[in-house]
C-alpha positions as CSV (number, residue, x, y, z in Angstrom):
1,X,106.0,100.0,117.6
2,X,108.0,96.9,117.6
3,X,105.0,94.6,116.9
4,X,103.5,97.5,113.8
5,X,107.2,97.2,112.3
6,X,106.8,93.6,112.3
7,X,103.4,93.6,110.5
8,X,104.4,96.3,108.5
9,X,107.7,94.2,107.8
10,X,106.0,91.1,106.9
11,X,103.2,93.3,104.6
12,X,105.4,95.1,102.9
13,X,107.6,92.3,101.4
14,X,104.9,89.9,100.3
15,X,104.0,91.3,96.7
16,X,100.9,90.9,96.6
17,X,100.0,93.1,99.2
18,X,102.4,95.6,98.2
19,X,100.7,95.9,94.6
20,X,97.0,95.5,96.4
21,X,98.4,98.7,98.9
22,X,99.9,100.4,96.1
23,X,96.8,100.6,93.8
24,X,94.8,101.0,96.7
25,X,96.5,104.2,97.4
26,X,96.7,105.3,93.7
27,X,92.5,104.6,93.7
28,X,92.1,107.2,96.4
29,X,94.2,109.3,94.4
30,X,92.2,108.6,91.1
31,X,89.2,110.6,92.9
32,X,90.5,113.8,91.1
33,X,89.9,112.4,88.1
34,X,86.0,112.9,89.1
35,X,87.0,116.7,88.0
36,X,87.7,116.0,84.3
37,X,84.8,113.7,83.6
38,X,81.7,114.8,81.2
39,X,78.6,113.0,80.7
40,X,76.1,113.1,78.3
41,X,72.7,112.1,77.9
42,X,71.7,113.1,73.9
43,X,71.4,116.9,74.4
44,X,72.6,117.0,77.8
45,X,75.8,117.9,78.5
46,X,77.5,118.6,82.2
47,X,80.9,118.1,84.0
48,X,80.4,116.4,87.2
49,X,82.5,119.0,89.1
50,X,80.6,121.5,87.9
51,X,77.4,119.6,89.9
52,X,78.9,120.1,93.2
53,X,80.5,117.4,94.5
54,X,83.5,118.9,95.5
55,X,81.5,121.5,97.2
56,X,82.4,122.3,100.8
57,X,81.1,120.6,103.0
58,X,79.4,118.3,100.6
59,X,82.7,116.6,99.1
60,X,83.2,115.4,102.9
61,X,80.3,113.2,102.6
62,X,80.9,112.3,98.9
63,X,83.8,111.2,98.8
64,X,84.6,109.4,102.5
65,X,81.2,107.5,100.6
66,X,82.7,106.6,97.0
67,X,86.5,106.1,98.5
68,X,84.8,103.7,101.4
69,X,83.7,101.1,98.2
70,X,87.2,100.7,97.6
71,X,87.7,98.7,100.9
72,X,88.0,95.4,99.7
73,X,91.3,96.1,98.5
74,X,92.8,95.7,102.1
75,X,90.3,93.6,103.4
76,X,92.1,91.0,100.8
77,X,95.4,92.4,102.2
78,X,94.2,91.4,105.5
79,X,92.5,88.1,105.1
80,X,95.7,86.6,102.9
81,X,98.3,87.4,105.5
82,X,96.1,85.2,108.2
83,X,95.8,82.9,105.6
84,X,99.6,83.0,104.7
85,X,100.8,82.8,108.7
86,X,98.9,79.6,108.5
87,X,99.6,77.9,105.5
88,X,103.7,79.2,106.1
89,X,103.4,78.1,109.7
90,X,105.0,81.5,110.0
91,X,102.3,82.0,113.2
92,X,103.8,78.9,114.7
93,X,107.0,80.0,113.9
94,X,106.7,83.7,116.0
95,X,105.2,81.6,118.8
96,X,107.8,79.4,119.0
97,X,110.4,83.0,119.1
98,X,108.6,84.7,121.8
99,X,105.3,86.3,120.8
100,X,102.5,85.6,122.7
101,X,99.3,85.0,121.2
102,X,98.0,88.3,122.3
103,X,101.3,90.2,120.7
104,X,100.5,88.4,117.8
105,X,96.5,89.6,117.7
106,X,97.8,92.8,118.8
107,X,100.3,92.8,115.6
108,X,97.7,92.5,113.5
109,X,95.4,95.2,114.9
110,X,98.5,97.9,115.2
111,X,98.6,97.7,111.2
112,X,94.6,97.9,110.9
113,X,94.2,100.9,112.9
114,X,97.9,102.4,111.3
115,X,96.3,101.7,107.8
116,X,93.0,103.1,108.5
117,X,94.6,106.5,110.0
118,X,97.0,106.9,107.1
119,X,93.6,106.3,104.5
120,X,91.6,109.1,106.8
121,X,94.6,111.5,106.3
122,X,94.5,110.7,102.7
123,X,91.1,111.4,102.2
124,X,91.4,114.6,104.6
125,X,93.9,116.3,102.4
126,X,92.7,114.8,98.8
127,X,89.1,116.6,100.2
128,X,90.9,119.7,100.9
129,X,93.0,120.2,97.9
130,X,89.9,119.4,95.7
131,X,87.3,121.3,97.7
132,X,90.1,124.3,97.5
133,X,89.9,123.7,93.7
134,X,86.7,123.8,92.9
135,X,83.9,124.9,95.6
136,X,81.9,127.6,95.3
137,X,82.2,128.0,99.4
138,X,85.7,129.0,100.6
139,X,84.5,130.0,104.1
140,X,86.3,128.8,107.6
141,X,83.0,127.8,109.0
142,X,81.3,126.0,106.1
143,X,85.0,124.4,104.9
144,X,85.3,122.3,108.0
145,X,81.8,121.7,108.6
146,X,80.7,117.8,108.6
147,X,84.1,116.4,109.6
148,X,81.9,113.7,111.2
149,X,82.0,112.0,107.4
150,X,86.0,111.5,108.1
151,X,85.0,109.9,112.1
152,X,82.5,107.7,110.1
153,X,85.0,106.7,107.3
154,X,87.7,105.7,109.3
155,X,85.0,103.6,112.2
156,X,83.5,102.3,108.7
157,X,87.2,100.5,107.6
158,X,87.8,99.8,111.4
159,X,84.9,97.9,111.8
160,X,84.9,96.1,108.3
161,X,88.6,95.2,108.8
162,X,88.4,93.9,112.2
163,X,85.4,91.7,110.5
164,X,87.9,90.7,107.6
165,X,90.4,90.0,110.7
166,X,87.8,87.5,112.2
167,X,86.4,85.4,109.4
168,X,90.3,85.2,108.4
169,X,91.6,83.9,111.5
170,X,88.0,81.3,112.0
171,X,88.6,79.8,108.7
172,X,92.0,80.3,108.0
173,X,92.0,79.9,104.1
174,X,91.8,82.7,101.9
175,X,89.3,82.0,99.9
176,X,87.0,80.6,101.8
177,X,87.2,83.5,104.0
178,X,86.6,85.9,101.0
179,X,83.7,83.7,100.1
180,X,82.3,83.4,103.5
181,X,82.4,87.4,103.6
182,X,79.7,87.8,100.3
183,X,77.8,84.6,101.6
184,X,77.3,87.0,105.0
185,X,76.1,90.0,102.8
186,X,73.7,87.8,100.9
187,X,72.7,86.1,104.2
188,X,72.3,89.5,105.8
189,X,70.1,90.7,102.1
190,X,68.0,87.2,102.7
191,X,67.4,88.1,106.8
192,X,66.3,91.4,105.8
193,X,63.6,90.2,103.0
194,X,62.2,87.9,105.3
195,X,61.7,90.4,108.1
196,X,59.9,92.3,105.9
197,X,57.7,89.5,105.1
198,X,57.2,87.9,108.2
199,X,58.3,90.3,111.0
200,X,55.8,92.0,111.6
201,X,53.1,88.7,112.1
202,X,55.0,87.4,115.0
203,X,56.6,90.9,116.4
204,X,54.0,94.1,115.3
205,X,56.3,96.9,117.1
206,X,59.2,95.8,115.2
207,X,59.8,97.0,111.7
208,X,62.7,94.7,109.1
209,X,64.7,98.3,109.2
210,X,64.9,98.6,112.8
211,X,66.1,95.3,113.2
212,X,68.4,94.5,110.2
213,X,70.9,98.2,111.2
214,X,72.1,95.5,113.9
215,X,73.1,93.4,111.7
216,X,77.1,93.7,111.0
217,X,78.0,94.4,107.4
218,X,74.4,96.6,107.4
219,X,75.4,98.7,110.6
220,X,78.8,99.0,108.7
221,X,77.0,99.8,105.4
222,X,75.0,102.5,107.8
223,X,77.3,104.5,108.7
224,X,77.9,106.7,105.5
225,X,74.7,106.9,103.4
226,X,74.8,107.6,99.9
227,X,75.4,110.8,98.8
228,X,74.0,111.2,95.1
229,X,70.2,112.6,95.8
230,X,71.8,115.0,97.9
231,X,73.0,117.0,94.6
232,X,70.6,119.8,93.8
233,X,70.4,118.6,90.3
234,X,69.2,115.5,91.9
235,X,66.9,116.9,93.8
236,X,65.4,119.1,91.3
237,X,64.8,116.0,88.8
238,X,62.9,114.5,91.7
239,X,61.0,117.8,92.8
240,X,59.9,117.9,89.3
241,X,58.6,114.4,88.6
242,X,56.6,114.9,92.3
243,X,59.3,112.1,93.8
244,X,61.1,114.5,96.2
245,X,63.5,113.3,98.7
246,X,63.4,113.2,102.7
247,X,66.2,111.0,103.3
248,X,68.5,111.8,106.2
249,X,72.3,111.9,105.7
250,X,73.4,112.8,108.8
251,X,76.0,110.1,110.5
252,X,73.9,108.4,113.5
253,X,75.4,107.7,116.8
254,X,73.2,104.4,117.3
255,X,75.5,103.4,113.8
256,X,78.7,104.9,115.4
257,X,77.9,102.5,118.7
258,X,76.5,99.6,116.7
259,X,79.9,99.1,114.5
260,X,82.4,99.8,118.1
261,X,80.7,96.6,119.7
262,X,80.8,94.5,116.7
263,X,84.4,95.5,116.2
264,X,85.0,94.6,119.9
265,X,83.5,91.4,119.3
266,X,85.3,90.4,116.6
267,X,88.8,91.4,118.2
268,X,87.4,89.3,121.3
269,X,86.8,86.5,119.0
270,X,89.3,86.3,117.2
271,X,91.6,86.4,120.4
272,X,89.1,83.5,121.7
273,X,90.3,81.5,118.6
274,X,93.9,81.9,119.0
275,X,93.7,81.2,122.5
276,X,91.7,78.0,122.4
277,X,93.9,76.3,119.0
278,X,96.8,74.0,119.4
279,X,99.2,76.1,116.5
């Protein structure tokens, strides 16, 4: 507890971050607003609650999917306090006090993981509230069916975070740790199009789609697939034009496993970095 209050401590009273955590928060929130919106194409007129996405159990997977894109928020809460302990020399300043390098790490993963539960929670009760408002299914069974979505969300910010955590400690700047983190999603869109080009001339049994879900930010990107042609009205659109969908949704323990070792690593590496720098 005494190295979260710390974290906590030093998050809290940097604006920034308590602006970034605050909207953040007031995003998730902003979900219900979902309820209220119509859309219109010419004649066609429908309320998007009225579609079914804050159907039980399908609201788990909608919105742990939608409230997921919203990440970034503390991922530039988390890469600007490394960068800030540098550029401060506040890092060498807690060494200097007493706190080991490992405390420090240890610090910093304390307020991922306290950050992460707090957002699952969020998202738990936003679901229920919502789903208690306007689904069609009300029973036991079907209400708290697909929970797995929530174990997938919060793994999902886990790993990205601890990723964030990584790049931000190896570079040190913010910025360029920011930048870094889209050059590796552009780098990781590159691999993939070249595996599909090349891949399977050198390695026949091996398809681009096996091999890129190893990948980080794509195993991340995994673990929660999208959710809009899962809607019936989706589907029927598709049915009808002879496109229809076989997609699976379901939240893959390979993905679960894939995202827990690269987290791992990047908690190992970044302690490897602290360990081997002169601060």
């Amino acid at each position: 507890m005494r190295l979260l209050s710390i974290e906590l401590f030093k998050i809290w009273h940097n604006k920034t971050s308590r602006v970034l955590i605050l909207g953040y928060f007031l995003l998730i929130f902003s979900i219900a607003i979902l309820s209220t919106i119509n859309v219109e194409f010419g004649p066609i007129k429908f309320n998007l609650a009225e579609q079914g996405i804050f159907n039980f159990p399908y609201i788990w997977h909608f919105n742990t999917f939608v409230i997921a894109l919203l990440k970034i928020f503390f991922a530039i809460i988390i890469v600007a306090m490394i960068g800030n302990e540098y550029s401060y020399k506040t890092l060498k300043q807690n060494l200097i006090d007493g706190l080991s390098k490992s405390e420090f790490l240890r610090s910093k993963i304390y307020a991922i993981v306290a950050f992460v539960t707090l957002s699952t929670l969020l998202v738990f009760v936003i679901n229920l509230i919502l789903g208690g408002i306007y689904s069609d299914y009300n029973e036991f069974q079907i209400i708290f069916s697909d929970l797995e979505y929530l174990l997938a969300y919060a793994i999902k910010l886990f790993g990205f975070f601890t990723f964030c955590l990584f790049l931000a400690i190896l570079i040190k700047r913010s910025a360029f740790a920011l930048g870094f983190l889209a050059l590796w999603q552009v780098f990781e869109g590159i691999a993939y199009g070249l595996m599909r080009w090349k891949l399977s001339d050198f390695i026949p049994v091996l398809s681009a789609e096996q091999v890129i879900k190893f990948f980080p930010l794509q195993a991340i990107g995994n673990l929660i697939k999208e959710p809009f042609t899962r809607l019936s009205a989706i589907q029927n659109i598709a049915d009808q034009i002879g496109e229809g969908f076989t997609k699976d949704y379901g939240i893959s323990i390979l993905n679960i496993i894939i995202v827990l070792v690269w987290s791992g690593l990047f908690i190992w590496g970044s302690y490897g970095l602290l360990k081997r720098r002169d601060l």
